[in-house]
C-alpha positions as a printed NumPy array, in Angstrom:
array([[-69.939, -62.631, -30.975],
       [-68.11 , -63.757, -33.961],
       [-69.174, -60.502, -35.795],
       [-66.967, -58.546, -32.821],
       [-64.196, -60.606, -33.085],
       [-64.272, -60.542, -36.793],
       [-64.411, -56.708, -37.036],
       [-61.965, -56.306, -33.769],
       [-59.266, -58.598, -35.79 ],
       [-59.628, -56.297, -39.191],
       [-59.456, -53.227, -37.216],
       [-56.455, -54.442, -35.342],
       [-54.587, -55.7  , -38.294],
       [-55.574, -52.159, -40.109],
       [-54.185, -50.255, -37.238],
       [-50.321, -52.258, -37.459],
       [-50.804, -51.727, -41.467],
       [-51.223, -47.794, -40.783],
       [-48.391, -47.752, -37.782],
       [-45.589, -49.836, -39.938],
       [-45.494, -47.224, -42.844],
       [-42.967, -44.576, -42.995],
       [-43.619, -40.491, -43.108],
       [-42.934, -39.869, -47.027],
       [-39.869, -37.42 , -46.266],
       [-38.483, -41.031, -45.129],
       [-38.032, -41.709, -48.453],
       [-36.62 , -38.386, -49.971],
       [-33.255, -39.009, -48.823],
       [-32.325, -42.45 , -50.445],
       [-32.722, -41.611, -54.289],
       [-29.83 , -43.336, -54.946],
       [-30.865, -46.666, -54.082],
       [-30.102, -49.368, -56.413],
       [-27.325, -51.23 , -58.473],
       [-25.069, -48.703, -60.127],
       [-21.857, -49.184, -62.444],
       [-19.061, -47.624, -62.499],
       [-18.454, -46.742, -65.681],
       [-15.604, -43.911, -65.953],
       [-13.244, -41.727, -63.776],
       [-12.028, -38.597, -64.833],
       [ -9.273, -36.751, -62.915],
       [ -8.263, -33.266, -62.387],
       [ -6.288, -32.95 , -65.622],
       [ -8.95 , -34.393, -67.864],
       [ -7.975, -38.156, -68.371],
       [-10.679, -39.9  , -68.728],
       [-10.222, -43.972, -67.485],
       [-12.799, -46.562, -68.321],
       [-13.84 , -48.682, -65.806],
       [-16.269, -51.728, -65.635],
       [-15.438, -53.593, -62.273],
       [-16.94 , -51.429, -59.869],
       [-20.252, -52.022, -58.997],
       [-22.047, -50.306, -56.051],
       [-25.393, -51.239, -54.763],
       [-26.921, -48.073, -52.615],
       [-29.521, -49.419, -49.86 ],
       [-30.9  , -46.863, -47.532],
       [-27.692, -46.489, -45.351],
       [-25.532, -49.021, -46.471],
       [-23.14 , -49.129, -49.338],
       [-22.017, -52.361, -50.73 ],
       [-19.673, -51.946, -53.4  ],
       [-18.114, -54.797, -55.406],
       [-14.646, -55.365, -57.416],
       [-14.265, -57.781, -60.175],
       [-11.135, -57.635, -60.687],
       [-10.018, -58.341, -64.303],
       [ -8.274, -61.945, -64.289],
       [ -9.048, -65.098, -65.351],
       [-10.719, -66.467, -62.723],
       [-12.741, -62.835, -62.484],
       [-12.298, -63.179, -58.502],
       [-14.778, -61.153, -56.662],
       [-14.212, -58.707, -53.686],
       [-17.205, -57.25 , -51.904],
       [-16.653, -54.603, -49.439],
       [-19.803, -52.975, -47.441],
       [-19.55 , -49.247, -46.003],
       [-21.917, -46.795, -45.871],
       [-24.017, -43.777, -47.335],
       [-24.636, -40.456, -45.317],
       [-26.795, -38.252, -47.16 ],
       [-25.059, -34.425, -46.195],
       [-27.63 , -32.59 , -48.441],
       [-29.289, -32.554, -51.714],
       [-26.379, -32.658, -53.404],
       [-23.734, -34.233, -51.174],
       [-23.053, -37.733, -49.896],
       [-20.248, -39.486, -48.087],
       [-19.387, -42.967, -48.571],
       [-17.034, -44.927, -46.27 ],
       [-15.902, -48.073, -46.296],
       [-15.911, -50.78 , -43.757],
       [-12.51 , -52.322, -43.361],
       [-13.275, -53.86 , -39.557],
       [-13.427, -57.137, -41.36 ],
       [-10.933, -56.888, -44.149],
       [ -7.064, -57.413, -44.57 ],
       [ -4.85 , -54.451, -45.638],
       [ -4.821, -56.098, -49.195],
       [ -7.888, -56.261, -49.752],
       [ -8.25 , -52.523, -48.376],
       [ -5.554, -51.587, -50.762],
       [ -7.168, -53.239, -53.95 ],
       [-10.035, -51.409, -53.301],
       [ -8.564, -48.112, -52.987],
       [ -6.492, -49.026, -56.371],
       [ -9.603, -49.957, -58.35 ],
       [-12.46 , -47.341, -56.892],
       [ -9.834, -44.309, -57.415],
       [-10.789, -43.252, -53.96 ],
       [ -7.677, -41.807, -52.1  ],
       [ -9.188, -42.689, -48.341],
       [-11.5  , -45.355, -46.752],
       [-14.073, -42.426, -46.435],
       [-14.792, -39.787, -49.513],
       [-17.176, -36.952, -49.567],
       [-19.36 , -36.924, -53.299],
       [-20.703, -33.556, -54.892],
       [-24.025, -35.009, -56.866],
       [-23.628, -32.995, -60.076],
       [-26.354, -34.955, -61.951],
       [-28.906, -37.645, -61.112],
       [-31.192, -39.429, -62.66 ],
       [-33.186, -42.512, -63.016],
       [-30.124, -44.037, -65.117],
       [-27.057, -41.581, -64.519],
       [-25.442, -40.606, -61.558],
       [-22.095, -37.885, -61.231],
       [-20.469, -37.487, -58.431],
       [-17.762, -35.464, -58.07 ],
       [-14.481, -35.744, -55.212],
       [-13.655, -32.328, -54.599],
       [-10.691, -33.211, -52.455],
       [ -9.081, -34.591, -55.571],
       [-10.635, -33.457, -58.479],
       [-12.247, -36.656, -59.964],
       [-15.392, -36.85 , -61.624],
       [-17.247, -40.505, -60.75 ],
       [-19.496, -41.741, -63.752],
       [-21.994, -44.428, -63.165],
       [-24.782, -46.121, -65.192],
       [-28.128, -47.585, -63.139],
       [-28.973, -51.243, -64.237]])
């Protein structure tokens, strides 16, 4: 009798193992996750600005992003939105702004370079450590370093 239980519990607890994994093409869409960097913006005419207080972290749907602004007291803003994989090479990230005041809204426009609360990304290269992306709408090109 304890032989049947024994065997019923391992097949039961093999059977939720099996049934809680995801198909693989679950995966293929969120290549970008991790903690990324901004590092530089370049806009239509070629200026190139260096930036190090942008820092997005990509988790399946969600986008957190977060500003350190540059003062003394290196005061930190963190503002969640959200990733929608359009294709291979597209993405749109939004940001949530239910919770947040129009200064804070406005700071984070200022320091991402992003004209709207919701911007639509070209991928023009990826890797494991660099990512492009590229805002048609306004010609900048989005730089960012994995770490």
């Amino acid at each position: 009798m304890r032989k049947i239980r024994l065997l019923s519990l391992c097949m039961l607890s093999l059977a939720l193992l099996v049934s809680c994994g995801y198909p693989v093409d679950f995966y293929k869409d969120y290549k970008f996750d991790g903690m990324w960097q901004l590092k530089t913006v370049q806009d239509v005419d070629g200026n190139l600005s260096n930036v190090d207080t942008i820092y997005y972290s990509f988790q399946r749907e969600v986008l957190f992003a977060l500003t350190v602004l540059a003062n003394p007291k290196q005061v930190e803003y963190p503002f969640y939105g959200y990733v929608e994989i359009l294709s291979d090479n597209k993405m749109r990230l939004t940001a949530d702004n239910k919770n947040d005041n129009d200064y804070r809204m406005k700071l984070f426009l200022e320091y991402s370079g992003w004209s709207s609360l919701s911007v639509d990304f070209d991928v023009i290269k990826y890797n494991k450590s660099d990512l492009v992306l590229f805002d048609g709408a306004n010609g900048k090109t989005y730089t960012l370093k994995k770490f």
